[in-house]
C-alpha positions as CSV (number, residue, x, y, z in Angstrom):
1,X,105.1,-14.1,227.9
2,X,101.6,-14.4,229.9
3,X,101.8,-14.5,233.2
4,X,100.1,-17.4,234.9
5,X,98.7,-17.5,238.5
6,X,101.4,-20.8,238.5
7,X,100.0,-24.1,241.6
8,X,101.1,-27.2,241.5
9,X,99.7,-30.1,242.9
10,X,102.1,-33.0,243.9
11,X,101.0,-35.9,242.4
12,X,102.1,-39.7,242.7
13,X,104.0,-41.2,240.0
14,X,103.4,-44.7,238.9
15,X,105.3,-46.3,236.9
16,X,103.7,-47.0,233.4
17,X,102.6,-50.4,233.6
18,X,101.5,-53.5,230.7
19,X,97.9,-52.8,230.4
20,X,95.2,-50.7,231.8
21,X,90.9,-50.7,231.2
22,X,91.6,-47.4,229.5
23,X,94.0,-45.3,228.0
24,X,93.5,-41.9,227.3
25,X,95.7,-39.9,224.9
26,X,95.5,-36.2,225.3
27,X,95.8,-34.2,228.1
28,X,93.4,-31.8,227.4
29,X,89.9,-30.9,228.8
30,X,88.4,-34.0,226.6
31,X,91.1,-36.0,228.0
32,X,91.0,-35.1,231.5
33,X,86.8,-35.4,231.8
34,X,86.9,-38.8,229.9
35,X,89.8,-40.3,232.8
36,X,88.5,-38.4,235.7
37,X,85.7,-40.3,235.2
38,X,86.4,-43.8,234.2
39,X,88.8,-43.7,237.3
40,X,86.5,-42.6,239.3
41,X,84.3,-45.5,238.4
42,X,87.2,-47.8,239.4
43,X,88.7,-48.6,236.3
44,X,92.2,-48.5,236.0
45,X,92.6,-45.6,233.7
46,X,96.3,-44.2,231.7
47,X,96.6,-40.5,230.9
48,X,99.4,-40.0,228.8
49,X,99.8,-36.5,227.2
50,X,103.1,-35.8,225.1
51,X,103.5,-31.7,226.5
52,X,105.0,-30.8,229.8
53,X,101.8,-28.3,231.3
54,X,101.7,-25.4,231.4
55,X,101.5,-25.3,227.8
56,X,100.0,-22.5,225.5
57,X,96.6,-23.4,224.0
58,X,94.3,-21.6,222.0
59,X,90.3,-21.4,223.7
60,X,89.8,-19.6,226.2
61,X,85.9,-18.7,227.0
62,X,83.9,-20.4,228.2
63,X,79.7,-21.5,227.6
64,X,78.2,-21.4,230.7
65,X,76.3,-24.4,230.9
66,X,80.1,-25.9,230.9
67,X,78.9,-25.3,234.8
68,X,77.4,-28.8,235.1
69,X,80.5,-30.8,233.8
70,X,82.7,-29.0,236.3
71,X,80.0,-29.7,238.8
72,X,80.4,-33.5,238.2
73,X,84.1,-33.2,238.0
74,X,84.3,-31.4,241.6
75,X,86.0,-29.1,239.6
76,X,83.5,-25.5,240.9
77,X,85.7,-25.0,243.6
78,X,88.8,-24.8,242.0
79,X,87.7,-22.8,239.4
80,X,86.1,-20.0,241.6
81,X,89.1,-19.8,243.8
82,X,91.6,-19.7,240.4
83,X,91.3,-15.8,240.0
84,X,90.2,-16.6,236.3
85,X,88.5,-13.6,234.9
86,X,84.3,-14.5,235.4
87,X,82.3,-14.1,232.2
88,X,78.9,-12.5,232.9
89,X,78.1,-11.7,229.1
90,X,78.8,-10.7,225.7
91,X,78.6,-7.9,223.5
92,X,78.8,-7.8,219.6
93,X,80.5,-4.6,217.2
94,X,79.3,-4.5,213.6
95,X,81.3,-3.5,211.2
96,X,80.3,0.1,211.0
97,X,81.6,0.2,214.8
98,X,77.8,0.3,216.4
99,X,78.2,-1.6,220.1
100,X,75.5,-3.2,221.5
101,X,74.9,-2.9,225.2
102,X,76.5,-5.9,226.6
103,X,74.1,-9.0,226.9
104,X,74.4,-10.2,230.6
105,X,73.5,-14.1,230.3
106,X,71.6,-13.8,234.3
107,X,69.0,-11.8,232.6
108,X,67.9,-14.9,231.1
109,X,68.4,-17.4,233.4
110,X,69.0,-15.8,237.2
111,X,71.2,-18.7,238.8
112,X,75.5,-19.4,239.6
113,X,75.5,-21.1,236.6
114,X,74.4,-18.4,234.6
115,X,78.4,-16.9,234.7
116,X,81.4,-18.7,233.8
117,X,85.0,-17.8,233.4
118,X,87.4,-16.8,230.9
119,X,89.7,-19.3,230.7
120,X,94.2,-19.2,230.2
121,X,94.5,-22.4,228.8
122,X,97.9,-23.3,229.9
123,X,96.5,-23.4,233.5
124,X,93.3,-24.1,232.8
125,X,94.7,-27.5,231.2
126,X,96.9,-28.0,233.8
127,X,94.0,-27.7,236.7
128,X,91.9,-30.2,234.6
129,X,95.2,-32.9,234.3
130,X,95.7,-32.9,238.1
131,X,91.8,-33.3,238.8
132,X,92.2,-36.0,236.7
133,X,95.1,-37.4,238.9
134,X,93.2,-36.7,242.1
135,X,90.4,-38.6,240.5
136,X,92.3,-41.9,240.4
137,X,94.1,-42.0,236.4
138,X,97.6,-42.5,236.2
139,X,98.4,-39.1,234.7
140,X,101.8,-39.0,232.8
141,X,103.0,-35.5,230.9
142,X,105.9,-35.7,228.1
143,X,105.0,-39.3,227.0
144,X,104.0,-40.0,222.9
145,X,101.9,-42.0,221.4
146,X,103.6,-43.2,218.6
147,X,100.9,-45.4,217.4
148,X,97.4,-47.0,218.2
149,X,97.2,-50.4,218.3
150,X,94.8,-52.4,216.1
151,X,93.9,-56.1,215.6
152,X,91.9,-55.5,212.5
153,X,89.5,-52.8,213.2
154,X,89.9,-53.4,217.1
155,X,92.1,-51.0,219.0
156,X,94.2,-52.9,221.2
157,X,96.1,-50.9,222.7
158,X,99.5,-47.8,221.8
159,X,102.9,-47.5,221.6
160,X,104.7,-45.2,223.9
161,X,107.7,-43.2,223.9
162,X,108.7,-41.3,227.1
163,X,112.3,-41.1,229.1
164,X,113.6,-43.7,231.9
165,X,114.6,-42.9,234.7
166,X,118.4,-42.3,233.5
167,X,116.9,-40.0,230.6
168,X,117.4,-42.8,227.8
169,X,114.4,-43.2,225.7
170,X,111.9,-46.1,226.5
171,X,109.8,-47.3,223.6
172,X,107.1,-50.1,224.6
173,X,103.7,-51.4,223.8
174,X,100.8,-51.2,226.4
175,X,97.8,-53.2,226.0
176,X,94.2,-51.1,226.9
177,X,90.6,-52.5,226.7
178,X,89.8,-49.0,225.7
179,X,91.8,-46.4,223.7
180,X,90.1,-42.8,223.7
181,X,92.0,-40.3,221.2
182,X,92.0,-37.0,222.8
183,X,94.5,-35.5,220.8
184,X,93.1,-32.1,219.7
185,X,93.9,-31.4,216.0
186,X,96.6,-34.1,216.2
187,X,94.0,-36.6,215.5
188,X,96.4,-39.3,216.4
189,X,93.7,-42.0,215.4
190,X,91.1,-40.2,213.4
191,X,94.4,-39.3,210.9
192,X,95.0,-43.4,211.1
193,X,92.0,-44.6,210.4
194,X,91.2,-41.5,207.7
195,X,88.4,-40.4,209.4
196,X,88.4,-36.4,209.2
197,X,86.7,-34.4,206.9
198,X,87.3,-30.5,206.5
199,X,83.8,-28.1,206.2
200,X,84.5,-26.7,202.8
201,X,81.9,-24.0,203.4
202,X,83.9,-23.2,207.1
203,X,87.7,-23.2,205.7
204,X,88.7,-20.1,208.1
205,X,92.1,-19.1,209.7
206,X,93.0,-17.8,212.7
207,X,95.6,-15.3,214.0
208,X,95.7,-14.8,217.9
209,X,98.0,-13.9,221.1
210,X,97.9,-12.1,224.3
211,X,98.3,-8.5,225.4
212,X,98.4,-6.5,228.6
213,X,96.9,-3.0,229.3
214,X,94.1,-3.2,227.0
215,X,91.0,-1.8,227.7
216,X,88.5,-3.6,229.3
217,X,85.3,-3.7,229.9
218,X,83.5,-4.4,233.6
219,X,79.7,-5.3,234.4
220,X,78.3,-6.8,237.1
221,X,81.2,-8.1,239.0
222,X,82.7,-9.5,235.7
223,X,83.9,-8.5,232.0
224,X,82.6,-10.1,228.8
225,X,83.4,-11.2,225.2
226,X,83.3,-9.2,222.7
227,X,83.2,-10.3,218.8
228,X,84.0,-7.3,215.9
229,X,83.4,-6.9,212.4
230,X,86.1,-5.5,210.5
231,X,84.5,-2.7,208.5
232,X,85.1,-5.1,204.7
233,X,83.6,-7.7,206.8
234,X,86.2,-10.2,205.8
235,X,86.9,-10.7,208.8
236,X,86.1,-11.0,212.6
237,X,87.8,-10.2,216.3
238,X,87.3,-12.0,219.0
239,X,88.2,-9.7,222.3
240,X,88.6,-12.0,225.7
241,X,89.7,-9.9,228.9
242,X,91.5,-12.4,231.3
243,X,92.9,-12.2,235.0
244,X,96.2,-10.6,234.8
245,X,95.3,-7.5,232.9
246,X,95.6,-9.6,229.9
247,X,93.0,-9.5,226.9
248,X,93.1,-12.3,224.4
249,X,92.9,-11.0,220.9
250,X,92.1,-13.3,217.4
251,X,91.3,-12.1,214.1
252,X,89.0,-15.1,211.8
253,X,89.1,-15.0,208.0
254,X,88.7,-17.3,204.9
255,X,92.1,-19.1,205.0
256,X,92.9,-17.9,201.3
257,X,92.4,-13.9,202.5
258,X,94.2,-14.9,206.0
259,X,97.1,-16.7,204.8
260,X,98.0,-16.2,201.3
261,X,100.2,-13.5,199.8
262,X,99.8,-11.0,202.5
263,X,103.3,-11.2,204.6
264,X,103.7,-12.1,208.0
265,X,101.8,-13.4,210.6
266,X,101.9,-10.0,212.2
267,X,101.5,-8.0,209.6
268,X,98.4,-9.8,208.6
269,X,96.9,-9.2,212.1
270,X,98.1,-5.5,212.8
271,X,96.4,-4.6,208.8
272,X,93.2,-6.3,210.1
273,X,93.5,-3.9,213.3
274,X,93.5,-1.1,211.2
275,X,90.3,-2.6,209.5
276,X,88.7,-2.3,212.7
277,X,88.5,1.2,214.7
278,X,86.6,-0.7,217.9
279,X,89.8,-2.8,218.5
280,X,92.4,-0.5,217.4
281,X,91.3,1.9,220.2
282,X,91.1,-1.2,222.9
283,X,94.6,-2.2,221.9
284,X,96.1,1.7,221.9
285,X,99.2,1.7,224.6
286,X,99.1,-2.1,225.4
287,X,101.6,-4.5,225.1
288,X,101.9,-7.4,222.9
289,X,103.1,-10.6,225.8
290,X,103.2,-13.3,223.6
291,X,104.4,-14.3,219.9
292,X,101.3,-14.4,217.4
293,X,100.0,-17.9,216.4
294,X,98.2,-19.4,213.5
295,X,95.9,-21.9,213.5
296,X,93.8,-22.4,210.2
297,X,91.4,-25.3,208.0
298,X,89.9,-25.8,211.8
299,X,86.3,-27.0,211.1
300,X,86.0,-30.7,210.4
301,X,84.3,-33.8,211.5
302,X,85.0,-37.4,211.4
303,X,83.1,-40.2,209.8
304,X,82.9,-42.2,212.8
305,X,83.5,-41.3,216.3
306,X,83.6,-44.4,217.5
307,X,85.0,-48.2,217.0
308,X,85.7,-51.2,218.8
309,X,87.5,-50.8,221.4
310,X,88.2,-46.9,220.5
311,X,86.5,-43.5,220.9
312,X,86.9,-39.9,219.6
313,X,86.5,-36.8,221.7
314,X,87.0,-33.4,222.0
315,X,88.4,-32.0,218.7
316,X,89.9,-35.1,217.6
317,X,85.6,-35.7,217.5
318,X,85.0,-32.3,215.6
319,X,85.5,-28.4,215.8
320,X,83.2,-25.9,214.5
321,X,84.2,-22.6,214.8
322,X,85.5,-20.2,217.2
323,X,82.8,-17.5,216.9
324,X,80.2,-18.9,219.5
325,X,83.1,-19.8,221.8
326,X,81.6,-23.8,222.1
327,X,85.0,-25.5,221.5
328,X,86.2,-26.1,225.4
329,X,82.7,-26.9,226.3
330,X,81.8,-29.4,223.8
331,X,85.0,-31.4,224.6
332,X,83.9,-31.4,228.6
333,X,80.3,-32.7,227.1
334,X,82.0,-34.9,224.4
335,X,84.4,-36.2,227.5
336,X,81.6,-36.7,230.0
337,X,79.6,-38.1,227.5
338,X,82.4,-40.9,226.0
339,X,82.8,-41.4,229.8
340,X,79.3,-43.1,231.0
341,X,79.3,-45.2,227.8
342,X,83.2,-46.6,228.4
343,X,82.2,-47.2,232.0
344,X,78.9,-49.5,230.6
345,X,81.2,-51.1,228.1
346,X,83.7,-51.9,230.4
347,X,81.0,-53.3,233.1
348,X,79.7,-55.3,230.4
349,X,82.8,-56.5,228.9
350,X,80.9,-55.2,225.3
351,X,83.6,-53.4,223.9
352,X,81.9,-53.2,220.4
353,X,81.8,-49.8,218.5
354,X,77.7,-49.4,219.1
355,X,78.4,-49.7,222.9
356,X,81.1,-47.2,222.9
357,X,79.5,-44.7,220.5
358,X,76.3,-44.7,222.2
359,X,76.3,-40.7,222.6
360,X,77.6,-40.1,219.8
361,X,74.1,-40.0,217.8
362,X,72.7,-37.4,220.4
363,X,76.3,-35.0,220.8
364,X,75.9,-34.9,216.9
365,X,72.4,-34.1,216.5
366,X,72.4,-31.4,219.4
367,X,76.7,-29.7,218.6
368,X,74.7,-29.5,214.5
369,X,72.1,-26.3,216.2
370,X,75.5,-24.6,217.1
371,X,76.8,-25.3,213.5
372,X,73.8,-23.9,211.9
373,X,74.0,-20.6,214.2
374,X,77.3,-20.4,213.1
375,X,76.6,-21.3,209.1
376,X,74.3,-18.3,209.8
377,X,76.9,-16.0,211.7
378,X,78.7,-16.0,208.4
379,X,75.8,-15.7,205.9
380,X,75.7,-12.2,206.4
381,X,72.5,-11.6,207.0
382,X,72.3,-12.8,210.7
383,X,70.4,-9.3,212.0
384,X,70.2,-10.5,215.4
385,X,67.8,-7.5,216.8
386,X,66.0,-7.4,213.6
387,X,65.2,-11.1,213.8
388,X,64.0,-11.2,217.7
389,X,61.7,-8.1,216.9
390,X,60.4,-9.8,214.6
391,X,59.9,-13.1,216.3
392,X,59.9,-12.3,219.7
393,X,59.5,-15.9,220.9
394,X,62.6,-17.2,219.9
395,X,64.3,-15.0,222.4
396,X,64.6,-17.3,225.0
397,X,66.1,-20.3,222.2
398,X,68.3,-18.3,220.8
399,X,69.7,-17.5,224.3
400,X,69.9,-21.3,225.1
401,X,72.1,-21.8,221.4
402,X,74.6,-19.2,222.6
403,X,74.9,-20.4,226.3
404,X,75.5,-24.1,225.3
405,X,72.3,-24.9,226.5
406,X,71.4,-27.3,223.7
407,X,71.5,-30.7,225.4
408,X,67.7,-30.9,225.3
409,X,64.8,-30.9,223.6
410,X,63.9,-27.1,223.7
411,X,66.0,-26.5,221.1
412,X,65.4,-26.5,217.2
413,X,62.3,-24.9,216.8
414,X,64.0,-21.3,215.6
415,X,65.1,-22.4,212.5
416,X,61.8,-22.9,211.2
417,X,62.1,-18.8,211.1
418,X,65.3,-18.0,210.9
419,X,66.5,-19.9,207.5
420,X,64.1,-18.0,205.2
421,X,64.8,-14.8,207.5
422,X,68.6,-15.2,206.3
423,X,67.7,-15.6,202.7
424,X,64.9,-12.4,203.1
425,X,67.6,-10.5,204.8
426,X,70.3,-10.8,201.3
427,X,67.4,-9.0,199.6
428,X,66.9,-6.0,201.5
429,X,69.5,-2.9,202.8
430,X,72.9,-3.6,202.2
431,X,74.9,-3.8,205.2
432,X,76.5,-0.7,204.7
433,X,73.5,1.0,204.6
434,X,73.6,4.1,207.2
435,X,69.7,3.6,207.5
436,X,70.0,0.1,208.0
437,X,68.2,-1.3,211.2
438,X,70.8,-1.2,214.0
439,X,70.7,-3.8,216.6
440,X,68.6,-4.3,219.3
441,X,70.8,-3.5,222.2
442,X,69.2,-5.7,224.6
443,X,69.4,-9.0,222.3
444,X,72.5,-11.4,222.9
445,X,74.7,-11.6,219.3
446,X,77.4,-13.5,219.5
447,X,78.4,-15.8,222.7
């Protein structure tokens, strides 16, 4: 199994009590931002999260601008004294095996914020429940939510199920002004309410573990993601060098090709390593730490993010895709987000579904430029260095979509030009062309 760089922080343990301004269900790093900060505010604030940490988790790199939520979470210190691997950059393989250099994201934008890490999400996750704790939450592990409580359309409240202090199992009902479902793919109250919808056009499948002795790649005090074409193009790699020696590897595919008729897990993934020479050669002579996990049908959104008396965040909001490695950092936004407007409800006592869905209008509008980059990822015709030659200005945009950088109103404008672009490119060389254009070395691909 992967090793982790294992600290514990001891942490005082309340007992659960009758009610609470706000409950949070989920542990994770929606979760953890959203009670950080409503504690912090000086609201009496329930984490409750049904896994004992560290537990395994898929996600694990980081978009830098994640540096400004962990800024307001007094979380930067931590993270550069963890030993996590620090992402300067990325670098994209094509299917015919051509590497670009690798994009370093200071060349853009010269600043600490500029690099990030690359994350193990069973620490991580832990590191981000404890700041939680520190911040003021009563933070519980191996408690379940067995329900959400509703009066109506109101969320009142949930009912728990955890062990007393002679190991016998306690089932109770506790009362909360606010109830925020954090519950990753779970979707404890998104699946309740009927609220999630599957992209039909993004209905991938993913295949991924851990391995040690891989190569790696260094630059600039740091290493970098890499994302591979498999030479059919059916599928994709991502390649994520960690502390540890340790590279995370996933293979991303239409669920159908993935998943159905083609044998094991493992033999799915290894037959997609032979489809792909780049990787093959990274992986020769490591070892394989970890069993090999699926996760599949992983793009959807809900109908409504928000309710009276509830909120959605993280991926019980929404996920997109793993390709332009957004997923951590739009559940810190989502959480930080969620946060300010539960901390105005609760001041005001309005509890009402436009008070607590405030952000949600914005986070949707802004996470939907990422979408689109990632509907265009997959059209096929996303020439990255062919584009930015062509339209040279929409260097710097582009760079801002892949870094997370979409929270204001720069962004946008490239689609004007890269829509019909897409559609002009289906028309031209095929892909397998030898002549085809390569890419522009110095132009980021994929984040």
């Amino acid at each position: 199994m992967l090793r982790l760089l294992h600290w514990t922080l001891e942490l005082p343990m309340k007992p659960i009590a009758d009610s609470y301004d706000c409950i949070v269900i989920g542990g994770g790093p929606a979760g953890s931002t959203v009670a950080a900060l409503v504690a912090q505010a000086g609201f009496r604030t329930l984490l409750v999260e049904r896994e004992q940490f560290p537990r395994r988790h898929v996600g694990e790199s980081l978009m830098p601008d994640s540096y400004f939520v962990f800024q307001r979470l007094g979380m930067l210190e931590k993270l550069k004294a963890s030993g996590f691997a620090r992402k300067v950059g990325v670098q994209f393989v094509n299917h015919m095996g051509r590497e670009s250099a690798p994009f370093l994201f200071r060349w853009n934008d010269p600043h600490e914020w500029s690099d990030t890490w690359h994350i193990p999400r069973p620490e991580f996750d832990q590191m981000m429940f404890e700041n939680a704790a520190q911040h003021g939450a009563e933070a519980h592990q191996g408690v379940r939510v067995l329900d959400v409580l509703m009066d109506g359309d109101r969320a009142t409240g949930v009912k728990l199920q955890y062990e007393g202090q002679n190991g016998e199992p306690l089932t109770r009902d506790v009362a909360a002004r606010v109830v925020v479902d954090a519950t990753g793919q779970s979707a404890i109250l998104s699946n309740k309410l009927g609220l999630r919808r599957v992209n039909p056009a993004l209905k991938k499948a993913a295949i991924w573990g851990h391995f040690r002795g891989a190569k790696r790649e260094t630059s600039d005090g740091g290493v970098y993601t890499i994302v591979l074409h498999t030479n059919q193009r059916k599928s994709w790699f991502w390649y994520i060098p960690q502390a540890d020696d340790v590279v995370s590897v996933g293979v991303v595919g239409d669920n159908d090709y993935m998943l159905k008729g083609r044998g094991t897990p493992r033999e799915v993934f290894f037959e997609e390593v032979a489809k792909c020479a780049a990787v093959a050669q990274r992986l020769e002579g490591s070892e394989q730490v970890d069993e090999l996990i699926v996760a599949k049908e992983f793009s959807y959104l809900t109908d409504r993010s928000a309710g009276d008396g509830w909120v959605l965040v993280g991926d019980a909001w929404g996920f997109i895709d793993p390709v332009y490695s957004s997923g951590v950092f739009f559940a810190l936004k989502s959480g930080q987000m969620a946060a300010d407007c539960i901390v105005e409800a609760l001041r005001t006592g309005d509890l009402t579904a436009a008070t607590l869905g405030r952000w949600v209008p914005e986070f949707s509008e802004k996470t939907n430029w990422i979408r689109k980059l990632v509907h265009a990822f997959y059209s096929g015709g996303f020439r990255v260095g062919k584009f930015v030659k062509e339209f040279p200005h929409h260097r710097g945009e582009l760079t801002d979509l892949l870094i997370g950088r979409v929270f204001n109103d720069r962004v946008g404008k490239v689609f004007a030009d890269l829509d019909p672009f897409l559609e002009r490119m289906k028309h031209e060389l095929p892909p397998d062309d030898p002549n085809a254009e390569p890419e522009d070395a110095s132009v980021p691909a994929i984040a």
